[in-house]
C-alpha positions in Angstrom: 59.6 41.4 78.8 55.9 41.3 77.1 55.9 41.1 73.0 52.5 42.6 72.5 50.3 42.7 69.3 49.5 46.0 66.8 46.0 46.5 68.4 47.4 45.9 72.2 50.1 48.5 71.5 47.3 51.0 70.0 45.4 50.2 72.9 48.4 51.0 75.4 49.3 54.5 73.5 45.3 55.5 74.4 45.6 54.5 77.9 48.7 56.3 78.7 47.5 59.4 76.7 44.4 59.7 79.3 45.8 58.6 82.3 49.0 60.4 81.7 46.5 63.4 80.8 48.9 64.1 77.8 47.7 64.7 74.0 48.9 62.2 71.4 50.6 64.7 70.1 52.9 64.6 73.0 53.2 61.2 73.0 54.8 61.1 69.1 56.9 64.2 70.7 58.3 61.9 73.5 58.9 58.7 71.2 60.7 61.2 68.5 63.3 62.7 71.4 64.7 59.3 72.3 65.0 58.9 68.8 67.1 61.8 68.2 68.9 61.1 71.2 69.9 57.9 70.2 71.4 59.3 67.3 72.8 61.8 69.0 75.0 60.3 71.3 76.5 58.6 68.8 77.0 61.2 66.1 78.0 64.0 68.5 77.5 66.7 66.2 79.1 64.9 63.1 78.0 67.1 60.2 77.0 63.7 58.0 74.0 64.1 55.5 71.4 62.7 57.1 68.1 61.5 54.7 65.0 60.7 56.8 62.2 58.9 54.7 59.0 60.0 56.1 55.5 58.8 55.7 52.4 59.9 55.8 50.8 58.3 59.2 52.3 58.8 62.6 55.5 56.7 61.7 56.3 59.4 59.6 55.2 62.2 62.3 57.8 60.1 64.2 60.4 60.7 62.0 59.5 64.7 61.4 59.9 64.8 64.7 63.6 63.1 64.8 64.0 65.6 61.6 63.3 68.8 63.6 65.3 68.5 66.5 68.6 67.0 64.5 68.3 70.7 62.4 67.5 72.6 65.8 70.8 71.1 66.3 72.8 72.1 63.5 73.0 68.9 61.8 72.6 68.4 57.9 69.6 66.9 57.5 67.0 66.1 53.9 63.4 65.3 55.3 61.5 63.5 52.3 57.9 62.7 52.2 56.3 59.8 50.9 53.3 61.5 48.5 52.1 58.4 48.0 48.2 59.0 49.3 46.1 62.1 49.7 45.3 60.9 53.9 47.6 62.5 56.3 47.3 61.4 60.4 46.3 64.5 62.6 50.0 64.2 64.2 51.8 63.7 60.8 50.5 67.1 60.1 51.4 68.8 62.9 54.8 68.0 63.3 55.2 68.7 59.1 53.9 72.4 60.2 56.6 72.7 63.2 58.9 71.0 60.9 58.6 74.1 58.6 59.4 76.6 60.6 62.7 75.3 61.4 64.4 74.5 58.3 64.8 77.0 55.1 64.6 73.5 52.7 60.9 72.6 52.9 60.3 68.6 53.2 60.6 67.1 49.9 57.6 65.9 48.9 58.3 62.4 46.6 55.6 61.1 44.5 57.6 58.7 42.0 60.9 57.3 40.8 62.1 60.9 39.5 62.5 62.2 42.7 64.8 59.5 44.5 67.8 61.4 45.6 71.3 60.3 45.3 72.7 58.9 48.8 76.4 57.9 49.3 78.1 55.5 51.6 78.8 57.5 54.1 75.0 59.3 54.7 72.8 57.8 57.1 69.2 56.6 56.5 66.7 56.8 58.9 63.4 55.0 57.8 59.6 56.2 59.1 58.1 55.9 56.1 55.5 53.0 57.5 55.2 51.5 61.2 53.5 48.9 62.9 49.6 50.4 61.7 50.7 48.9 58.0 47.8 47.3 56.5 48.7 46.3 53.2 52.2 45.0 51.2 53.9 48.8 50.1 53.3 48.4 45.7 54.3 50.7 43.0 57.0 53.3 43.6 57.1 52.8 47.1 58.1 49.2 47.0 60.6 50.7 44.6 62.2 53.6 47.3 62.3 50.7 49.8 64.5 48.4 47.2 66.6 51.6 46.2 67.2 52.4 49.4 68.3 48.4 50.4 70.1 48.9 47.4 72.7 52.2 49.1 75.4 51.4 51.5 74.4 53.6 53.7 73.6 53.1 57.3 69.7 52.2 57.7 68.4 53.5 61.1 64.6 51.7 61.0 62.1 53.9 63.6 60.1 51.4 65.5 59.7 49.1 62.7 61.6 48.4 59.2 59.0 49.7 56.7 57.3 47.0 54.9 57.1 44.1 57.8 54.3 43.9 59.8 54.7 43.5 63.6 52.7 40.6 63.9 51.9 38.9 60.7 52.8 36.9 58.0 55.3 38.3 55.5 53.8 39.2 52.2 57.0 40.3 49.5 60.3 40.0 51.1 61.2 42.6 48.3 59.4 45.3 50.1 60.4 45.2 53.6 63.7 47.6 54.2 67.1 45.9 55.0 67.5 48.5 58.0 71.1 47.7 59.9 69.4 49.1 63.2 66.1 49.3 64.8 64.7 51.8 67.3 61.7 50.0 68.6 59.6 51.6 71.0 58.6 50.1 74.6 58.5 46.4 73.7 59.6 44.5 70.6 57.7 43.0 68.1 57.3 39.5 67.8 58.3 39.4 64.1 61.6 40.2 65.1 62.4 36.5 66.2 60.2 34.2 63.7 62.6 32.6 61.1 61.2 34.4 58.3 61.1 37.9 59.5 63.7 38.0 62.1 66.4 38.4 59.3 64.9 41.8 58.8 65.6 42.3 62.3 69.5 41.3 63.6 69.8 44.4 65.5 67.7 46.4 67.7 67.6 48.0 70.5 64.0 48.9 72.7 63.3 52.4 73.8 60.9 53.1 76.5 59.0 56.1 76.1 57.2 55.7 78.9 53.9 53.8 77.7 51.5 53.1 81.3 52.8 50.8 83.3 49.5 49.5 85.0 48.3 48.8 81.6 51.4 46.8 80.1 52.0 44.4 83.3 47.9 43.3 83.2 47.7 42.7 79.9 47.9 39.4 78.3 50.6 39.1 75.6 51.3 37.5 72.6 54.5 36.1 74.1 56.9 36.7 76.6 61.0 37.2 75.8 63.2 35.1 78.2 66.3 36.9 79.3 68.0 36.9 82.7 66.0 38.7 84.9 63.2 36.3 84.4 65.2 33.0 84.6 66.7 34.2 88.6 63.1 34.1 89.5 62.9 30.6 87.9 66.0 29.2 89.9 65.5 27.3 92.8 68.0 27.0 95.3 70.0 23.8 96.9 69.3 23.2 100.6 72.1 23.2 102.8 71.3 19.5 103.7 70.2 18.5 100.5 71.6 15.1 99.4 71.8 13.2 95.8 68.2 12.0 96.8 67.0 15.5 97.3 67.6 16.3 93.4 66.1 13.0 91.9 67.1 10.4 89.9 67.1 10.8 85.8 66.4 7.8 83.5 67.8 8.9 79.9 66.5 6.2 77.4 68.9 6.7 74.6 71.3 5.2 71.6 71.3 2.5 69.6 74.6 0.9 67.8 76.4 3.9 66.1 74.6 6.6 68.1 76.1 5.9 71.5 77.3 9.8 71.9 73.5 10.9 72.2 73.2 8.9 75.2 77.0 9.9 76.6 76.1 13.9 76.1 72.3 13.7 77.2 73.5 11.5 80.9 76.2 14.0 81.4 73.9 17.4 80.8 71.5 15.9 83.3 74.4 15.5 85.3 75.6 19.0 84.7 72.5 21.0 85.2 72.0 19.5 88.6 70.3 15.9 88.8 71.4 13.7 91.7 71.7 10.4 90.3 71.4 9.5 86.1 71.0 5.8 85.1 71.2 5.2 81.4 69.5 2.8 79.6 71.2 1.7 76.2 71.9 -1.3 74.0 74.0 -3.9 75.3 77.1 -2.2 72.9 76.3 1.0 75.1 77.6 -0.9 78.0 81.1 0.1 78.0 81.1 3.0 76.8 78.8 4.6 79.1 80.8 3.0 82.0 84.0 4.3 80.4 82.6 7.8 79.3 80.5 9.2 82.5 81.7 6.6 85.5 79.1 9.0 87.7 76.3 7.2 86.2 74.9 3.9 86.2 73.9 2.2 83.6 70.9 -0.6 81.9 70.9 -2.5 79.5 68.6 -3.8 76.7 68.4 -7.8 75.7 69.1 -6.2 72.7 72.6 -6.0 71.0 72.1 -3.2 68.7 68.8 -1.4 69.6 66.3 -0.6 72.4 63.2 -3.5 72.6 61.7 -4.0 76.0 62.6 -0.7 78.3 62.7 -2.1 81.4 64.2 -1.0 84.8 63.3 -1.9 88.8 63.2 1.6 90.5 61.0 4.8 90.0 62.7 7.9 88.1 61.9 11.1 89.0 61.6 12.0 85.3 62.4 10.4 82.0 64.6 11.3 78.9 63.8 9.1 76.0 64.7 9.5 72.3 68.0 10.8 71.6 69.6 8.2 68.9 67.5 5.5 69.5 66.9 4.4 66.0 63.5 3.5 64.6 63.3 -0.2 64.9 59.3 -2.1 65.2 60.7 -3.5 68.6 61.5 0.3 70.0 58.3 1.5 69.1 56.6 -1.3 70.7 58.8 -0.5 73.7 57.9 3.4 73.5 54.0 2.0 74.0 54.9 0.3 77.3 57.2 2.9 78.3 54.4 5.4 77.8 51.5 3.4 79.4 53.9 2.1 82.6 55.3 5.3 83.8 53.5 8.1 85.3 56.5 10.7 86.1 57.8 13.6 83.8 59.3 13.0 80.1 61.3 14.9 77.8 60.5 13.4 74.5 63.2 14.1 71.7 64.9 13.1 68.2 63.7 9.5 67.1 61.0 9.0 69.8 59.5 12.1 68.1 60.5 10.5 64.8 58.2 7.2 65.8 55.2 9.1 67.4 54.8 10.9 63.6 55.1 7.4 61.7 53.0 5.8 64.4 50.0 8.0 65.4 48.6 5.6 68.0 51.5 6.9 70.3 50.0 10.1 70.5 47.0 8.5 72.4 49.5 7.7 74.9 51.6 10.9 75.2 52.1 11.1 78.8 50.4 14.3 79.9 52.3 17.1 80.4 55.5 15.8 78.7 58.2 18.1 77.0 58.6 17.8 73.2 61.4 19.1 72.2 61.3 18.9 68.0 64.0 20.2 65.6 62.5 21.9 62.3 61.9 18.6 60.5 60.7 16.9 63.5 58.1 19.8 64.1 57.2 19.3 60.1 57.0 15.5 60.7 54.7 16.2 64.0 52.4 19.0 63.4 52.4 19.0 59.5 53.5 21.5 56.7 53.0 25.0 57.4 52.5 27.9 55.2 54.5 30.7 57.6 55.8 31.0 61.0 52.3 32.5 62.4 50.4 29.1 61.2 53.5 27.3 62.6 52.7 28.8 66.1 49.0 28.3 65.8 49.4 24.3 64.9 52.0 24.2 67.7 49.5 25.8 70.2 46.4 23.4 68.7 49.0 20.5 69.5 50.5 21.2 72.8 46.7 22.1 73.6 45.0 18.9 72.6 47.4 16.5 74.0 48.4 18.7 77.2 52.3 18.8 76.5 54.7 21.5 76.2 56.5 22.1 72.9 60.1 23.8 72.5 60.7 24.8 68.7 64.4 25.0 68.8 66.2 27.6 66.7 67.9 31.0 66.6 65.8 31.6 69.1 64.0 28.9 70.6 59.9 29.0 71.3 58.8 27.0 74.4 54.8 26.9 73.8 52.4 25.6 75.8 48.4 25.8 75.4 48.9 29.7 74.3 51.6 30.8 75.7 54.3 31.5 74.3 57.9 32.0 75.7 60.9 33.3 73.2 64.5 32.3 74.3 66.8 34.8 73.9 70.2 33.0 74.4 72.7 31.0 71.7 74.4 31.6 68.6 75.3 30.2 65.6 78.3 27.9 67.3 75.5 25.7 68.7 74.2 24.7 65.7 76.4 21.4 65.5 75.3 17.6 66.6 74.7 16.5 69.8 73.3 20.0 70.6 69.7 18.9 71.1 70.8 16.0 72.8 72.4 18.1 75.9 69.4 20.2 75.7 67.2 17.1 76.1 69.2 16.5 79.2 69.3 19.8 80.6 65.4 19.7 80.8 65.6 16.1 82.5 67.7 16.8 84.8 65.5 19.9 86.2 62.4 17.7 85.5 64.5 15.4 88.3 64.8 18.3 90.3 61.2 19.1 90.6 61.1 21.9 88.5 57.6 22.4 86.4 57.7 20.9 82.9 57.0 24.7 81.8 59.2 25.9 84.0 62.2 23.5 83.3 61.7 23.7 79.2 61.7 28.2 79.8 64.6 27.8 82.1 66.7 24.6 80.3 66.6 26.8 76.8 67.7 29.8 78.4 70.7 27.7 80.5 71.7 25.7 77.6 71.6 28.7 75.3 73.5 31.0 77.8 76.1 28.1 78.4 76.8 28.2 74.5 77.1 31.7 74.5 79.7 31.4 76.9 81.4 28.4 75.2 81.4 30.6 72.1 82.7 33.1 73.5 86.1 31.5 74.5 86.2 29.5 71.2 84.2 31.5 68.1 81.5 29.8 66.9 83.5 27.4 64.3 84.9 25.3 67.6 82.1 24.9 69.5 80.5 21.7 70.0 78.1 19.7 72.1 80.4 19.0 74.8 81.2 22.5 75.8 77.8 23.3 75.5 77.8 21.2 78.5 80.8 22.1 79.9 80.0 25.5 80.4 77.0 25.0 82.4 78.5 25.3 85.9 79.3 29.0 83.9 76.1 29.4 83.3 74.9 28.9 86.6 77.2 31.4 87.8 76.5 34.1 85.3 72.6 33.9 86.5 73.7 35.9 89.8 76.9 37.6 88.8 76.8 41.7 89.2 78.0 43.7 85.9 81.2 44.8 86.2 81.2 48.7 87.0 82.3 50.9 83.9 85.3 52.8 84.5 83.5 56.1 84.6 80.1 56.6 85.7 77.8 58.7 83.4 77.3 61.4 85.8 81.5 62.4 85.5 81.3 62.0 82.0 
């Protein structure tokens, strides 16, 4: 699914209004029934107060709409508007004249702090006072409704957008956006509902079509693309029948040092996992036996050195390479980083202290292998790209980087970013159980081992994130998300692989009977 910006989604309202040969009038009509319809589904003609906080641009038309056709439905419904300006949009005004004739209470019209009204617990609040067309941080009594109404423990039902965030820019006053437990967002979500700082304003949502032109939404470029299943089973590629260990390549995970052994144990078995014929691990000498012992699959190098990695050395050509995970910081592994950078031509994934080095030594970046996968934590981003002052100069330093030095980028989190040049892919597996140790370092394998398998570098960071995630998810859900840890990340991934092609199970009674 496309995440498209304010202006694009303008753009696409315009397009469908002439080739649809419909008014925009219409339009507001169509995006206000599946609105209402939402809600009433769910309420089935449960007589609670319902408040609808209106204003005075089209998201508020929106919501005169939803107003109207919950009272041409006998429900109890208070339709406030937000007097806060003398402009009104053409639609707005419409839809406040239809709104009229169909209710003996007049909207109330609120110009200040006098005229909040009393809500309880049990009402419901449905939010249109400002959509995606805001242009400036809500101020003065408005800012004020937004915190009394964050303030009631009433359910908040935000229509397209919670008032106060923009769909596409930084957040100004965290104060001023609503706390909505819901959003109705229309055709396409917004890409602040999964940047750290705004997606906390956006937990839950669901995406109603309302049937925006379909020509012009599949050729235009977007801001980013969302990553669920459907686009990951086009991403799979299948085994051949005759396929040996050969056919799926041979992983080299560079990894550990004395004390940080497990990073090696659980990134060699995720390559494993996700599909890679062969994995040889290269460790310190005190990685020996316990790589052996842990994953007897795989085979296993090791460094002259004791303790730490100083001369990565090995006599047969990888199909891709894993380097990083727990290798320490030592002058002789950077020194062995150069070489392994210069000497090897095939794909990396590029993780955790190998990272770490390339920020403290900036002549590595000269010899980033092209193409490579960087996959930074938070503080490894900071320590990479530099501080940033919000997520949206975050994602433009990201895109300057993976752009100058021809690499791919995954920004792991709730929901993890894969960037490359300037595009933009949002992951929309995982939890909060996978946030434990060890979990970067099975995703670093995961992408090496479909690196191994031939799979693009784009292609296996989009598809690794999305496996990894959904094998968390599945993990998780066996154990809650206190239990989970790296290991059944990777456990789970046969699960995972199955899930990508297993039908829904049918519902016990089709809609049609009900």
């Amino acid at each position: 699914m496309k995440i498209f910006s304010t202006e694009q989604l303008y753009e696409a309202d315009k397009t469908t209004v002439e080739k649809q040969q419909i008014t925009s009038e219409d339009l507001m009509e169509r995006a206000g029934t599946q609105i209402f319809q939402w809600l009433h589904q769910r309420l089935n003609g449960v007589p609670v107060p319902i408040h609808i906080f209106c204003g005075i641009g089209d998201n508020g038309g929106d919501g005169l709409v939803v107003g109207r056709l919950l009272i041409e439905h006998g429900y109890n419904v208070i339709v406030y508007i937000m007097n806060y300006s003398d402009k009104r949009s053409k639609n707005f005004l419409l839809n406040y004249d239809k709104i009229k004739n169909v209710t003996k209470n007049w909207p109330i019209l609120m110009k200040g702090e006098n005229d909040f009204p009393k809500i309880n617990s049990e009402d419901i609040i449905v939010d249109a006072i400002f959509g995606i067309g805001l242009n400036r941080c809500p101020g003065g009594w408005v800012k004020k409704i937004i915190q009394y109404l964050n303030e009631c423990k009433a359910f908040k039902l935000a229509v397209d957008i919670p008032s106060g965030l923009y769909p596409n820019a930084p957040l100004e006053d965290k104060e001023a956006v609503l706390k909505a437990n819901h959003i109705l967002t229309f055709q396409v979500p917004k890409l602040a509902f999964f940047l750290p700082e705004t997606a906390v304003f956006a937990q839950s949502f669901d995406v109603l079509d309302i049937g925006l032109d379909m020509e012009f939404l599949h050729n235009a470029e977007p801001l980013a693309q969302l990553i669920s299943k459907p686009e990951v089973r086009r991403f799979y590629q299948a085994r051949e029948k005759f396929g040996h260990k050969g056919t799926y390549g041979h992983v080299l995970i560079v990894a550990g040092s004395y004390g940080k052994m497990g990073a090696a144990v659980l990134s060699t078995t995720a390559a494993f996992r996700i599909g890679a014929g062969m994995v040889t691990a290269f460790v310190p000498k005190c990685g020996y036996n316990i790589l052996q012992t842990a994953i007897p699959e795989a085979m296993v190098i090791t460094d002259k050195e004791e303790e730490f990695l100083s001369d990565i050395s090995f006599d047969f050509e990888p199909s891709a390479i894993g380097v990083g995970m727990g290798i320490g910081k030592n002058k002789a592994t950077v020194e062995a980083l150069k070489k392994l950078f210069t000497d090897s031509e095939v794909p990396f994934l590029i993780d955790a202290d190998a990272l770490n080095n390339i920020s403290k030594n900036k002549d590595l970046l000269k010899l980033l292998p092209k193409n490579s996968v960087l996959t930074p934590h938070p503080s490894e981003l900071k320590r990479l790209i530099g501080e940033w002052k919000n997520d949206y100069e975050k994602l433009e330093k990201v895109k300057k980087f993976s752009d100058k030095y021809e690499v791919v980028l995954v920004i792991k989190g709730a929901y993890s970013i894969t960037v490359y040049g300037d595009k933009i892919y949002i992951n929309t597996t995982g939890n909060p159980g996978m946030a434990t140790a060890g979990s970067g370092d099975a995703l670093s394998g995961v992408i090496t081992g479909l690196l191994s398998q031939g799979y693009d570098p784009l292609l296996a960071s989009v598809f690794g994130v999305y496996m990894h995630g959904r094998a968390g998810d599945i993990a998780s859900e066996k154990m809650g998300y206190e239990a989970v840890m790296a290991g059944d990340i990777i456990d789970n991934l046969g699960e995972a692989y199955l899930d990508l092609f297993a039908q829904a199970e049918p519902e016990n009674e089709s809609s049609e009977n009900k």
